[in-house]
C-alpha atoms as a printed R data frame, in Angstrom:
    type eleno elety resid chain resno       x       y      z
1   ATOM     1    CA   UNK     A     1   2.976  32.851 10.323
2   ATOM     2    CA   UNK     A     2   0.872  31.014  7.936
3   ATOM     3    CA   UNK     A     3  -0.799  32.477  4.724
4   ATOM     4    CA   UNK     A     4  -3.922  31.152  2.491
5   ATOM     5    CA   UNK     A     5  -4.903  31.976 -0.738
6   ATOM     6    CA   UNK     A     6  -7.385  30.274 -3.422
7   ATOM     7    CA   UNK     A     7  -6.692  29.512 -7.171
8   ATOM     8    CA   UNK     A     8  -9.761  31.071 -8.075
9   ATOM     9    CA   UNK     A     9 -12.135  33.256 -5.413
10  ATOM    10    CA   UNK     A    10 -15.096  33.016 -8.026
11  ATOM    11    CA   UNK     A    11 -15.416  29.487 -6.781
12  ATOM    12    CA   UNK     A    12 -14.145  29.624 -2.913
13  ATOM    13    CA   UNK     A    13 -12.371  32.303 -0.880
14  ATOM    14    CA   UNK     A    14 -10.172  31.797  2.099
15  ATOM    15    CA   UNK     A    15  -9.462  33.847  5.201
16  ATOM    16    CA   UNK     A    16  -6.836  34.739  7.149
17  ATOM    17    CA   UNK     A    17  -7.358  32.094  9.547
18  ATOM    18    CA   UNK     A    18  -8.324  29.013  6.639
19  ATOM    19    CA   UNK     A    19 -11.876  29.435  6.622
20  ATOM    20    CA   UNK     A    20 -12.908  28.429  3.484
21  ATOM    21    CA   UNK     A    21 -16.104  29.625  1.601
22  ATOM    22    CA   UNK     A    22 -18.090  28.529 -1.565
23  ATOM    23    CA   UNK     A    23 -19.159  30.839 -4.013
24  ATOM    24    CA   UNK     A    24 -19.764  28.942 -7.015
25  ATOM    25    CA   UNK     A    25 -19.576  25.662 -8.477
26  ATOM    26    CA   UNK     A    26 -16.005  24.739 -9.391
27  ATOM    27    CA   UNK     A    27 -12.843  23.584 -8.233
28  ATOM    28    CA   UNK     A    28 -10.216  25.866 -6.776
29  ATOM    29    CA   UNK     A    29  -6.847  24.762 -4.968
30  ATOM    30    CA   UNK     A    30  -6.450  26.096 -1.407
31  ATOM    31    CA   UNK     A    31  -2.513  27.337 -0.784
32  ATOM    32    CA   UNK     A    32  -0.993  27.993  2.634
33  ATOM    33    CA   UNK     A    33   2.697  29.116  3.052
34  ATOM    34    CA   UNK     A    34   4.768  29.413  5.506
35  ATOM    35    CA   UNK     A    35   8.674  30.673  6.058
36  ATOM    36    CA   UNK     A    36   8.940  29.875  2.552
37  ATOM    37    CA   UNK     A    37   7.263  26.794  2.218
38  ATOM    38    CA   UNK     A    38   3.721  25.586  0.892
39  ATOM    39    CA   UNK     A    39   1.397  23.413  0.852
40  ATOM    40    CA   UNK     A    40  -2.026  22.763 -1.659
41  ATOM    41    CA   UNK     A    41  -5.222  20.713 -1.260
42  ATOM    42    CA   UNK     A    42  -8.359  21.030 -3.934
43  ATOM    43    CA   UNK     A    43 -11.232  21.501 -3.112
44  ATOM    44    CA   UNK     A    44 -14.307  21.073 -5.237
45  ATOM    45    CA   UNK     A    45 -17.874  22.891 -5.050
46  ATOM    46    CA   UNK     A    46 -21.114  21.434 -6.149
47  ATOM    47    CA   UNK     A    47 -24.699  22.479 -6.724
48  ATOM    48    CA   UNK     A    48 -26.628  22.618 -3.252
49  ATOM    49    CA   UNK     A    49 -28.222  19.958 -2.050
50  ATOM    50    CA   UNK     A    50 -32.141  19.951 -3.026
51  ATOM    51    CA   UNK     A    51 -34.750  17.523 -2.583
52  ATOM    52    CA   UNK     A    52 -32.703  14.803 -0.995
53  ATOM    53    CA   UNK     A    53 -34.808  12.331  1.025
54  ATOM    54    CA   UNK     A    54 -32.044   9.142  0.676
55  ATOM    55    CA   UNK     A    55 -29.138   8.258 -0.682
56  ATOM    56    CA   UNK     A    56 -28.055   4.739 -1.916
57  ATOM    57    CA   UNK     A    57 -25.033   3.046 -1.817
58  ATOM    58    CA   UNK     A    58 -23.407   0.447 -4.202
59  ATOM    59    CA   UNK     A    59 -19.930  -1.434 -4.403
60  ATOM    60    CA   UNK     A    60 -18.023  -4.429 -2.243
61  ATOM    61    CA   UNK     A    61 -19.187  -4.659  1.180
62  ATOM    62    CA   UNK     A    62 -16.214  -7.283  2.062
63  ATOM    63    CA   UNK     A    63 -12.239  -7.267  0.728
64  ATOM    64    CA   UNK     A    64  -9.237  -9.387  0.854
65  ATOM    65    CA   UNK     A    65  -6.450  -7.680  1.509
66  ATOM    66    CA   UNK     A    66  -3.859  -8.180 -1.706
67  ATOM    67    CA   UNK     A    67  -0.169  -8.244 -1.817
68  ATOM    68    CA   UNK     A    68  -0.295  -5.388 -5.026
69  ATOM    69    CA   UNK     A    69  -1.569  -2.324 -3.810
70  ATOM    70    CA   UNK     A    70  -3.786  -1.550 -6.686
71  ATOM    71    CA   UNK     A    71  -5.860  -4.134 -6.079
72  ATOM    72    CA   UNK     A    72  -6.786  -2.630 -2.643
73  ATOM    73    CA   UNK     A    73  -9.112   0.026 -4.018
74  ATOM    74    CA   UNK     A    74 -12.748  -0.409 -4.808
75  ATOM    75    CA   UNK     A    75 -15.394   1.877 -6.110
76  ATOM    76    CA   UNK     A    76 -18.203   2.979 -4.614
77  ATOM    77    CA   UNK     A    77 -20.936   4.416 -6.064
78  ATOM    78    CA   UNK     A    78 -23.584   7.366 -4.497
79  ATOM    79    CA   UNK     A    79 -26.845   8.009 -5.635
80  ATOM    80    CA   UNK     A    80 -29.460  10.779 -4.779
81  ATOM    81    CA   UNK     A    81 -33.161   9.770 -4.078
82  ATOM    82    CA   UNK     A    82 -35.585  10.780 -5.379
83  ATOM    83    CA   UNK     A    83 -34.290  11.184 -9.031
84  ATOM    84    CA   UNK     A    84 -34.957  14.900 -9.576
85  ATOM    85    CA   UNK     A    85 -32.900  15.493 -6.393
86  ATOM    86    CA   UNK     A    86 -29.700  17.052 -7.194
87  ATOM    87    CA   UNK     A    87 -26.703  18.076 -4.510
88  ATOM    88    CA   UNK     A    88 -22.885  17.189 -4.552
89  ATOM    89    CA   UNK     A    89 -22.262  13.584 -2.491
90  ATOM    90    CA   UNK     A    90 -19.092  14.628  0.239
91  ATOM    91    CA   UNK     A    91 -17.142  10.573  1.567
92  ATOM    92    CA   UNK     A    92 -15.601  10.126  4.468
93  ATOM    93    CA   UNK     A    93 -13.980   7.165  6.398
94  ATOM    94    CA   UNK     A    94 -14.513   5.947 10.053
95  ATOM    95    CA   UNK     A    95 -10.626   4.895  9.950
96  ATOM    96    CA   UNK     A    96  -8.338   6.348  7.497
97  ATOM    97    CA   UNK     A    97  -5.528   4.541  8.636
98  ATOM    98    CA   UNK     A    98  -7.514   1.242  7.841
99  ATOM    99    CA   UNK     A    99  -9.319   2.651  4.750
100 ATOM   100    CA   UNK     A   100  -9.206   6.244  3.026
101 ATOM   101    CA   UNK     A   101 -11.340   7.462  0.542
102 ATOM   102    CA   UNK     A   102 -11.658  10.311 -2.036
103 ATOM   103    CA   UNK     A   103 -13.965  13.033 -3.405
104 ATOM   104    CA   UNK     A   104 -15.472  10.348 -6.235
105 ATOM   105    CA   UNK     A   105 -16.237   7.254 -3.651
106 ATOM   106    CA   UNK     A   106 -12.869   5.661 -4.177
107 ATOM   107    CA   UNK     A   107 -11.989   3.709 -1.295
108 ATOM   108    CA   UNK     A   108  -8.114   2.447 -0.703
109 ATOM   109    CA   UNK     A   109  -7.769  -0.608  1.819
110 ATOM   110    CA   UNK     A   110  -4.653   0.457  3.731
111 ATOM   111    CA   UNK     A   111  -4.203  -2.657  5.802
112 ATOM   112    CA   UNK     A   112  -6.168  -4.738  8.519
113 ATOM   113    CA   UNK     A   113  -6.554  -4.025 11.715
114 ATOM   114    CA   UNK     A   114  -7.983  -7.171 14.180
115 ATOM   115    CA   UNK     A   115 -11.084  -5.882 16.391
116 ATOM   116    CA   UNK     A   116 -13.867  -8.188 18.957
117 ATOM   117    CA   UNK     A   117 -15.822  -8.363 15.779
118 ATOM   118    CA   UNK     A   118 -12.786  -8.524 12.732
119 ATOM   119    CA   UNK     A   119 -11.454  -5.668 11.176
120 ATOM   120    CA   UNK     A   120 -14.427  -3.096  9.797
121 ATOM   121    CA   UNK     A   121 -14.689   0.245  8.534
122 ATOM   122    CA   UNK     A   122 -17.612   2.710  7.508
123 ATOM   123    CA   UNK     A   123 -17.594   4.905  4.895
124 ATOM   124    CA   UNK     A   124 -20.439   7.389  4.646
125 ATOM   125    CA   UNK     A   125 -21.955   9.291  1.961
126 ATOM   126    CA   UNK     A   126 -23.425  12.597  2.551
127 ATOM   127    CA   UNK     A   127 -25.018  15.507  1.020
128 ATOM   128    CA   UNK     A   128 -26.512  18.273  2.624
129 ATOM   129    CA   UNK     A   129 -28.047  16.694  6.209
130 ATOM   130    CA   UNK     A   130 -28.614  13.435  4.519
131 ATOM   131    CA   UNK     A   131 -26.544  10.457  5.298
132 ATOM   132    CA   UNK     A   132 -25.808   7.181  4.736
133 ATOM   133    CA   UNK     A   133 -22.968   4.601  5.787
134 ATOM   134    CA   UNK     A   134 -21.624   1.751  4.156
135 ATOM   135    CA   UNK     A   135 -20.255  -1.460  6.097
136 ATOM   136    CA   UNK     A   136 -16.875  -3.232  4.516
137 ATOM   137    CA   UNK     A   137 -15.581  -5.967  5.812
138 ATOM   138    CA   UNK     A   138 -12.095  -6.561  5.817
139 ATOM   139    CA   UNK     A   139  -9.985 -10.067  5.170
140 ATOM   140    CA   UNK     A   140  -6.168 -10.307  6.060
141 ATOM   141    CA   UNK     A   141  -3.487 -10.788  3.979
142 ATOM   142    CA   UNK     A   142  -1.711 -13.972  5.147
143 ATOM   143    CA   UNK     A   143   2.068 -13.803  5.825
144 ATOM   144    CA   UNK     A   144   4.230 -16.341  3.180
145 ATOM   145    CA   UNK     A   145   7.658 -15.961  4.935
146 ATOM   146    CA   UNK     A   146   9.372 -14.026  7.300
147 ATOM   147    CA   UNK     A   147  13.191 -12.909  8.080
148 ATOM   148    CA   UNK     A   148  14.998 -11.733 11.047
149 ATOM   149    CA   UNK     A   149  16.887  -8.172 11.081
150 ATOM   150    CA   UNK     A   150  19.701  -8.536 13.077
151 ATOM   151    CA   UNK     A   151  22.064  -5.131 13.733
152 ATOM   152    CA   UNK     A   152  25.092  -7.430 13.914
153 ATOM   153    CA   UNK     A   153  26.311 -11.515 13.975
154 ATOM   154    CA   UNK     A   154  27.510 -11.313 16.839
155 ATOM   155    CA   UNK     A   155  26.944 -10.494 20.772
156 ATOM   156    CA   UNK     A   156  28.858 -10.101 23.533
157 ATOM   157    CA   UNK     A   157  27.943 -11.312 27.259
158 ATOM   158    CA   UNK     A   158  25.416  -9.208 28.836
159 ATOM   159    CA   UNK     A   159  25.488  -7.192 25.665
160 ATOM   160    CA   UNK     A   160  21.981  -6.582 24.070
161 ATOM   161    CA   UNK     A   161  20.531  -6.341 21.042
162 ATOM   162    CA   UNK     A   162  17.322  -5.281 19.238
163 ATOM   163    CA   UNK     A   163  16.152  -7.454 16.538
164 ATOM   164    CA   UNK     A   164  13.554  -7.071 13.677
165 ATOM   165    CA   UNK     A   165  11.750  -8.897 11.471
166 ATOM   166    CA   UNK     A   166  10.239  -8.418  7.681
167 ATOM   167    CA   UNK     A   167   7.392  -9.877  5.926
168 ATOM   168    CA   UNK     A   168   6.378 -11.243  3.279
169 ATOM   169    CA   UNK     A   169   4.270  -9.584  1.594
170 ATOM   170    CA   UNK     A   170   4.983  -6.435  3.027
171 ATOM   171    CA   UNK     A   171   1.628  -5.497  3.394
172 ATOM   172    CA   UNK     A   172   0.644  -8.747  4.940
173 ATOM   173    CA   UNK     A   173  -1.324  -8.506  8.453
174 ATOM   174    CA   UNK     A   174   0.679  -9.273 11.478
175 ATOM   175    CA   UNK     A   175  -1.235 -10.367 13.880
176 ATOM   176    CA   UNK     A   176   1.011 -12.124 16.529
177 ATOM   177    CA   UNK     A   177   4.868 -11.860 16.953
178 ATOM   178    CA   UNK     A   178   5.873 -14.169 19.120
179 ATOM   179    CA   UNK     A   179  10.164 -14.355 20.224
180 ATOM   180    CA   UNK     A   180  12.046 -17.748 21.621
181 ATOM   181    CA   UNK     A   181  15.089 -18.983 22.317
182 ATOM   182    CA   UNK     A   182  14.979 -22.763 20.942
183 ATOM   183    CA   UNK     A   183  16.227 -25.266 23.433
184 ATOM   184    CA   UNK     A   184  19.669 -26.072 23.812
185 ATOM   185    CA   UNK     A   185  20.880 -22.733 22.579
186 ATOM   186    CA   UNK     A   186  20.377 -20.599 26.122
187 ATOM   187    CA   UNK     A   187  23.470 -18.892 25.685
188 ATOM   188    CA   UNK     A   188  21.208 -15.361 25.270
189 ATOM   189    CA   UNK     A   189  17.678 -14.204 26.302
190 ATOM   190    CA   UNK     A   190  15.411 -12.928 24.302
191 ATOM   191    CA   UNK     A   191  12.784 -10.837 25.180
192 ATOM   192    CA   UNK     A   192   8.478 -10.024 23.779
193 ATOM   193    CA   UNK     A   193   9.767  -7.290 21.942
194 ATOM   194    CA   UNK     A   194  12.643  -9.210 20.062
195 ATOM   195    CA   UNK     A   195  15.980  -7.285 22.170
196 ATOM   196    CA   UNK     A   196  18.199 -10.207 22.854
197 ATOM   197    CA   UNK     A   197  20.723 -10.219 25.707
198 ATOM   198    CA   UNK     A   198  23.852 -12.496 25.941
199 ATOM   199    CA   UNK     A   199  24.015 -14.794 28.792
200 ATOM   200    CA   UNK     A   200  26.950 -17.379 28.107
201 ATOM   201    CA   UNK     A   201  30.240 -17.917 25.486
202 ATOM   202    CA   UNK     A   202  28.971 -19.942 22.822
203 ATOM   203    CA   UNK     A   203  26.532 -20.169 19.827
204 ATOM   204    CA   UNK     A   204  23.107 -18.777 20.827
205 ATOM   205    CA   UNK     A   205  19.771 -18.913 18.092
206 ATOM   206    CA   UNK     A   206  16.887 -16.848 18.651
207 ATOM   207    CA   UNK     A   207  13.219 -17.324 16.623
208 ATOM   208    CA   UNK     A   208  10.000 -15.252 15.389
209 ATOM   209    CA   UNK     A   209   7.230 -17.101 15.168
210 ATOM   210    CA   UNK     A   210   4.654 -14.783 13.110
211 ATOM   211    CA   UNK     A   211   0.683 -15.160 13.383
212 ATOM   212    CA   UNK     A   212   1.076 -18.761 15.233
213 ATOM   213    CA   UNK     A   213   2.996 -20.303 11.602
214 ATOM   214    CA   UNK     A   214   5.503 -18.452  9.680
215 ATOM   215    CA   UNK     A   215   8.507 -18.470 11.452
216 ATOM   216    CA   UNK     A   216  13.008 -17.400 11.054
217 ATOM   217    CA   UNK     A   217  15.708 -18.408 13.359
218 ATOM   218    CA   UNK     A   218  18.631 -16.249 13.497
219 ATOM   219    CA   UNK     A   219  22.287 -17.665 14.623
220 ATOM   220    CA   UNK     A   220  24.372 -15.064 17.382
């Protein structure tokens, strides 16, 4: 059984069932417990939206992906047309695993994703029944280097064995993975997915080839 309750029910209330209600302007955190454990989320209210007949958009409408994290969030900026218009601006993403963003426009480039058209996401500004989206464009983050995982140095005839790989940087975008066994070393098999399967006594080298040009080679 899960329970609610709000920080302060001049600004919102919650019901039994997590319907949440404004009341004033404020900010009041949102609780819900259950067998002894909880969880929070805040939750801001703003004046209603009045007068609204657009709203414009500013900030980056393209970004590289980077190798540190903070430079993978970008500010946008809301404002309410005409001027005397006043109303609280609510963001969302079309893809929060490719980009999330917060309450004040900040958006956090999570990593890219390849589409027919790139990788793209939409963020949209709203407030009341007015909205209006906002087109980013994102680059990837090429891979420098990569290594091969290996569970063990060894294999055993008709023995398998799952192998991974690691990037770097870690937040690089993998596009392509592609597995061989180099020629002259058939003593194992190695399949799309990197699991490896001895064939014959003897040395045996498996490689990753990652995005078509950073590659490993790992000795069995």
């Amino acid at each position: 059984h899960v329970t609610f309750a709000s920080s302060d029910e001049t600004v919102a209330t919650v019901s039994a069932d997590g319907t949440i209600k404004a009341v004033a302007e404020g900010q009041a955190k949102i609780t819900a417990t259950a067998d002894g454990v909880s969880a929070e989320c805040e939750i801001k209210v703003g004046p209603k939206a009045s007068g609204v007949e657009s709203i414009t958009i500013t900030g980056p409408t393209t970004h590289s992906l980077n190798a540190d994290p903070q430079k993978n969030v970008i500010k946008l900026t809301a404002v309410l047309n005409p001027e005397e218009a006043t109303g609280m601006v609510n963001w969302e993403s079309s893809d929060s695993q490719i980009a999330e963003v917060d309450g004040e426009g900040n958006v956090t480039i999570k990593k890219y994703v390849a589409g027919s058209d790139g990788c793209k996401v939409t963020i949209t500004a709203s407030c009341g029944d007015i909205r209006e989206p906002h087109y980013i464009t994102i680059y990837p983050l090429e891979v420098e280097s990569v290594r091969i995982i290996a569970p063990g140095a060894s294999l055993v005839k008709k023995q398998t064995m799952e192998l991974g790989y690691e990037v770097t940087p870690a937040n690089a975008s993998v596009q392509s993975v592609y597995w061989s066994v180099p020629t002259g070393y058939e003593n194992a098999v190695v399949s799309d997915k990197g699991v490896v399967t001895g064939r014959a006594v003897g040395e045996a080298v498996v490689r990753v080839v990652i995005n078509g040009s950073a590659s490993a080679t790992v000795n069995l």
